[in-house]
C-alpha positions in Angstrom: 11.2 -45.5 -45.3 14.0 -44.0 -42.8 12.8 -44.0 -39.1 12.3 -40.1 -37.9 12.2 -39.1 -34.2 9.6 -37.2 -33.0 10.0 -34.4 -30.3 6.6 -34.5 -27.7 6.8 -32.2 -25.0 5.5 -33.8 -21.8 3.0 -30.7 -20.6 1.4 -32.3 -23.5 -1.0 -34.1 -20.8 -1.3 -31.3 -18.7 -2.5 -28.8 -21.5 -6.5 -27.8 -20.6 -7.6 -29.2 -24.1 -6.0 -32.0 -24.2 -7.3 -32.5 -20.9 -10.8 -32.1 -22.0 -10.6 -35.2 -24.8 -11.7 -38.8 -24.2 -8.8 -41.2 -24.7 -9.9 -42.1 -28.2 -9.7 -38.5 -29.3 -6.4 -38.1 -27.2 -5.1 -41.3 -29.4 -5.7 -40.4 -32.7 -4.6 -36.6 -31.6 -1.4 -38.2 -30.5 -1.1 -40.5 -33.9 -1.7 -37.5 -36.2 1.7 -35.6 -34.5 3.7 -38.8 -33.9 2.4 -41.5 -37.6 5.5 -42.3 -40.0 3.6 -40.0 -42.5 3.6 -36.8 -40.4 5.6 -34.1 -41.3 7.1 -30.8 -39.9 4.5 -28.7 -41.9 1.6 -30.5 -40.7 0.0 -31.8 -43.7 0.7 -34.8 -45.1 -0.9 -37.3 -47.4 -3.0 -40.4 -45.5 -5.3 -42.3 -46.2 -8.2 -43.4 -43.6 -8.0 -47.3 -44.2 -3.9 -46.6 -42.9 -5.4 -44.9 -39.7 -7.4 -47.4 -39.1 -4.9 -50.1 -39.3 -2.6 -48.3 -36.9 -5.0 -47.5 -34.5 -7.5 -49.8 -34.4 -10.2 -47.5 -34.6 -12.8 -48.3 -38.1 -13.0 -45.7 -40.3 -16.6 -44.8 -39.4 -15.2 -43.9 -35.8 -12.6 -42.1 -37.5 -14.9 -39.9 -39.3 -16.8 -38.9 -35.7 -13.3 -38.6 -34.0 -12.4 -36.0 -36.8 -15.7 -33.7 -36.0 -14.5 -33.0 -32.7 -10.7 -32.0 -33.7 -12.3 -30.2 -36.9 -14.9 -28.2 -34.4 -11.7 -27.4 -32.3 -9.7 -26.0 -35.4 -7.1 -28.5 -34.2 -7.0 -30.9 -37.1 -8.7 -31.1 -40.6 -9.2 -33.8 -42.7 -10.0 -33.4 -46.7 -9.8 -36.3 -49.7 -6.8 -38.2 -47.9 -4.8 -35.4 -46.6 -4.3 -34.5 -43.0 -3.7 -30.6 -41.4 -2.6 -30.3 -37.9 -3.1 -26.7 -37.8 -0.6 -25.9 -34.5 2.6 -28.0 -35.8 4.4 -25.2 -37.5 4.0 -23.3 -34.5 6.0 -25.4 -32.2 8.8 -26.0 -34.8 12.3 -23.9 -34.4 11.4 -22.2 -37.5 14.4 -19.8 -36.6 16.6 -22.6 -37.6 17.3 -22.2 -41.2 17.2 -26.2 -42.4 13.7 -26.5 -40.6 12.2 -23.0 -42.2 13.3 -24.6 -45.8 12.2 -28.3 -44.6 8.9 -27.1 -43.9 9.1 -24.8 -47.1 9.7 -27.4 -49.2 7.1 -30.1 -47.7 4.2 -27.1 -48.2 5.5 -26.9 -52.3 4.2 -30.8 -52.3 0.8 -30.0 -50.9 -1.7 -29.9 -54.2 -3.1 -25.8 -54.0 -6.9 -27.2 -53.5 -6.1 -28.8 -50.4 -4.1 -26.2 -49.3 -7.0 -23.7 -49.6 -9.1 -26.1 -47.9 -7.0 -26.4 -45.2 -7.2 -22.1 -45.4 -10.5 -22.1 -45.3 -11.4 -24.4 -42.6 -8.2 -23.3 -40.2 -7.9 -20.4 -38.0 -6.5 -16.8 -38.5 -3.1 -18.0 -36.9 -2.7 -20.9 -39.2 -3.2 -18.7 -42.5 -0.9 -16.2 -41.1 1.9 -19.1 -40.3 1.4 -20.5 -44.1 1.7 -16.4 -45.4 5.0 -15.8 -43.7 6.2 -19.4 -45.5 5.2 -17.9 -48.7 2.1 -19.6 -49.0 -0.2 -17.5 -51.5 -2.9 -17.4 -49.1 -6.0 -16.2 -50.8 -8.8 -13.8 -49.2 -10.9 -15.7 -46.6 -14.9 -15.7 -47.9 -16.2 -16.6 -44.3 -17.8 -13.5 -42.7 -17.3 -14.8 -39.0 -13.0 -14.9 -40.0 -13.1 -12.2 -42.2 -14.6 -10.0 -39.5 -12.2 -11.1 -37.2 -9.2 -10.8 -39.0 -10.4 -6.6 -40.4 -10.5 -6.5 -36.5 -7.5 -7.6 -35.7 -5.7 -5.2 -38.2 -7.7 -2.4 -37.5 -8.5 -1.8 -33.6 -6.8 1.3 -32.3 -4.7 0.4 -29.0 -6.0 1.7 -26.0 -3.7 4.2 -24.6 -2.5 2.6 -20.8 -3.3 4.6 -18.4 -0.3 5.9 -15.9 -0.3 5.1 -12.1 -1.1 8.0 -9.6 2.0 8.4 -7.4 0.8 9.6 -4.1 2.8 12.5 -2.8 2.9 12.7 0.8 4.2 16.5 2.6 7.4 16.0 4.3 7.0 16.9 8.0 8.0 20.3 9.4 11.5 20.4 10.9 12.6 17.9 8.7 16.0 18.4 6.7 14.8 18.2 3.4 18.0 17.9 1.7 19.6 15.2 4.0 16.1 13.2 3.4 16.2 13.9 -0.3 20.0 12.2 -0.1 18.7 9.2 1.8 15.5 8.3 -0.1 17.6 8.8 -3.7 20.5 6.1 -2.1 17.8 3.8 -1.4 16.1 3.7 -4.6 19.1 4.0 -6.9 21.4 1.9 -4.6 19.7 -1.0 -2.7 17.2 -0.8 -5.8 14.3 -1.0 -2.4 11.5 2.0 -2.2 11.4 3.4 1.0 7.6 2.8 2.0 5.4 5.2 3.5 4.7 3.6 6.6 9.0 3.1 6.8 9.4 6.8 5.4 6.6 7.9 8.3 8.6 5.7 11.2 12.5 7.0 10.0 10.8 10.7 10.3 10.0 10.2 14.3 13.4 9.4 14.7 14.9 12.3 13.0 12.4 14.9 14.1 13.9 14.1 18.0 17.8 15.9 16.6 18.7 19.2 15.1 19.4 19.3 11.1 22.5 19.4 11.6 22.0 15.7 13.6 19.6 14.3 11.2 21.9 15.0 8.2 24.6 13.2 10.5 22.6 10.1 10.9 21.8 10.0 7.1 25.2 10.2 6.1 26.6 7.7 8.6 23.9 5.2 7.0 25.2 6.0 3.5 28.8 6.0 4.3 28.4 2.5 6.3 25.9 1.2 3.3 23.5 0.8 6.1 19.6 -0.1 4.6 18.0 1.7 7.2 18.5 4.6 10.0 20.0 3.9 13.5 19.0 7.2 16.3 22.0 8.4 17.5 23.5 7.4 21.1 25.1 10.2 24.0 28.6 11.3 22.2 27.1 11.3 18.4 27.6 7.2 17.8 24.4 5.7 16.3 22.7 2.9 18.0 22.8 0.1 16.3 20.9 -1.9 18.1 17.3 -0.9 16.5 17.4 -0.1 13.1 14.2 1.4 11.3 13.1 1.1 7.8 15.7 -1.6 7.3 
C-alpha cells in the first residue's frame, strides 16, 4: 500500500468538542481521520481487531469509545465499516479530481451500509451524500424527519429596517451649504457626520451670515478638509481648532 498524507488543521485542538473528549476518545477520533484505511469520503472498510492493534485500545474499549462518537453523530461504526460523518465537508470538493475521488470511493461502499450510515447520521451528512449522487432514501425517524420538513418549509422572517432618527436643522442655518457638506462627508471620506459632531459644527456656523457659512463649507471641501474650521478677521479660517474632524 502507497503512503497517503493527511492534511490536519491545527484548530483541531482548540475546537469546543474536541475539547470536551477524554484523550482516549481524542485518540481514536484522531486514528479514524489520520489510519492508512481512511479515505476522502469518510467511510472505509476496518475491521475492529485492526483498531485495536494500532491503538492499543481492546476491542471491548473500542465498542464504549464508539458510543460516545455515535451519540455525538461524529462517527458510526456498522459490520466493519467506519463513517466519519464531517470528512467530506472539509474536503476541496470544488476541485474536480477530489469531487470524482470521493465519487468513486462512495460507488465501493455496499448500499446497506450506506443507508445505515443515512440513517444513523445527521441531516447535513445525507444532504453531502445527495449532492454526490448518493440515492439517499426517505429518513423513517420522526425526530429527523421533523427536522428536515422544517428546514424546507419555515417561512423567513422578514428583517426588520432600522429607524433613522431625523433630527430638525437649526433656524438660521444654510440648509443648502449643510446639505453640501454632510453629502461630501458620507460619499467622500465614506465617515457619517454624528449628531453630537453635526450639533457642535452648527454653533460654529450659526455665529456667520449664510453667505459666511456656505464660505466655510466650501473652503473645507475645496481643501478636502474632514471637518469645519470658524473663520478668522479678513475671511481665512482658523485652522487651529477644527470641529467634527
Amino acid at each position: 500500500m502507497s503512503s497517503q498524507s493527511r492534511y490536519f488543521s491545527t484548530k483541531f485542538w482548540r475546537d469546543t468538542y474536541i475539547e470536551s473528549l477524554d484523550p482516549s476518545e481524542k485518540l481514536l477520533y484522531i486514528y479514524l481521520f489520520t489510519n492508512p484505511e481512511a479515505l476522502m469520503c469518510g467511510i472505509y472498510e476496518m475491521p475492529k481487531r485492526l483498531m485495536a492493534s494500532d491503538t492499543g485500545f481492546n476491542v471491548d474499549m473500542l465498542d464504549k469509545l464508539f458510543v460516545r462518537l455515535e451519540m455525538d453523530k461524529k462517527a458510526l461504526y456498522k459490520d466493519g465499516w467506519v463513517c466519519t460523518l464531517n470528512t467530506i465537508k472539509h474536503q476541496n470538493i470544488n476541485n474536480g479530481n477530489t469531487r470524482k475521488g470521493i465519487e468513486r470511493e462512495l460507488e465501493q461502499v455496499p448500499t446497506k451500509i450506506i443507508n445505515h450510515f443515512l440513517d444513523m447520521g445527521t441531516i447535513e451528512f445525507r444532504d453531502i451524500l445527495e449532492e454526490f449522487g448518493v440515492d439517499v432514501p426517505e429518513y423513517t425517524g420522526e425526530l429527523v424527519a421533523k427536522v428536515r420538513v422544517e428546514k424546507k418549509t419555515a417561512p423567513r422572517k422578514p428583517v426588520a429596517k432600522k429607524e433613522v432618527a431625523v433630527i430638525e436643522l437649526p433656524t438660521g442655518l444654510n440648509e443648502n451649504a449643510w446639505n453640501e457638506w454632510s453629502e461630501y462627508r458620507t460619499k467622500t471620506k465614506r465617515k457619517r457626520i454624528t449628531d453630537a459632531a453635526a450639533q457642535k459644527q452648527w454653533k460654529v456656523l450659526l455665529a456667520y451670515s449664510a453667505e459666511d457659512q456656505q464660505q466655510i463649507i466650501d473652503t473645507s471641501i475645496s481643501n478636502d478638509y474632514t471637518g469645519l474650521f470658524p473663520l478668522r478677521a479678513g475671511g481665512q479660517q482658523n485652522k487651529k481648532k477644527i470641529y467634527g474632524a
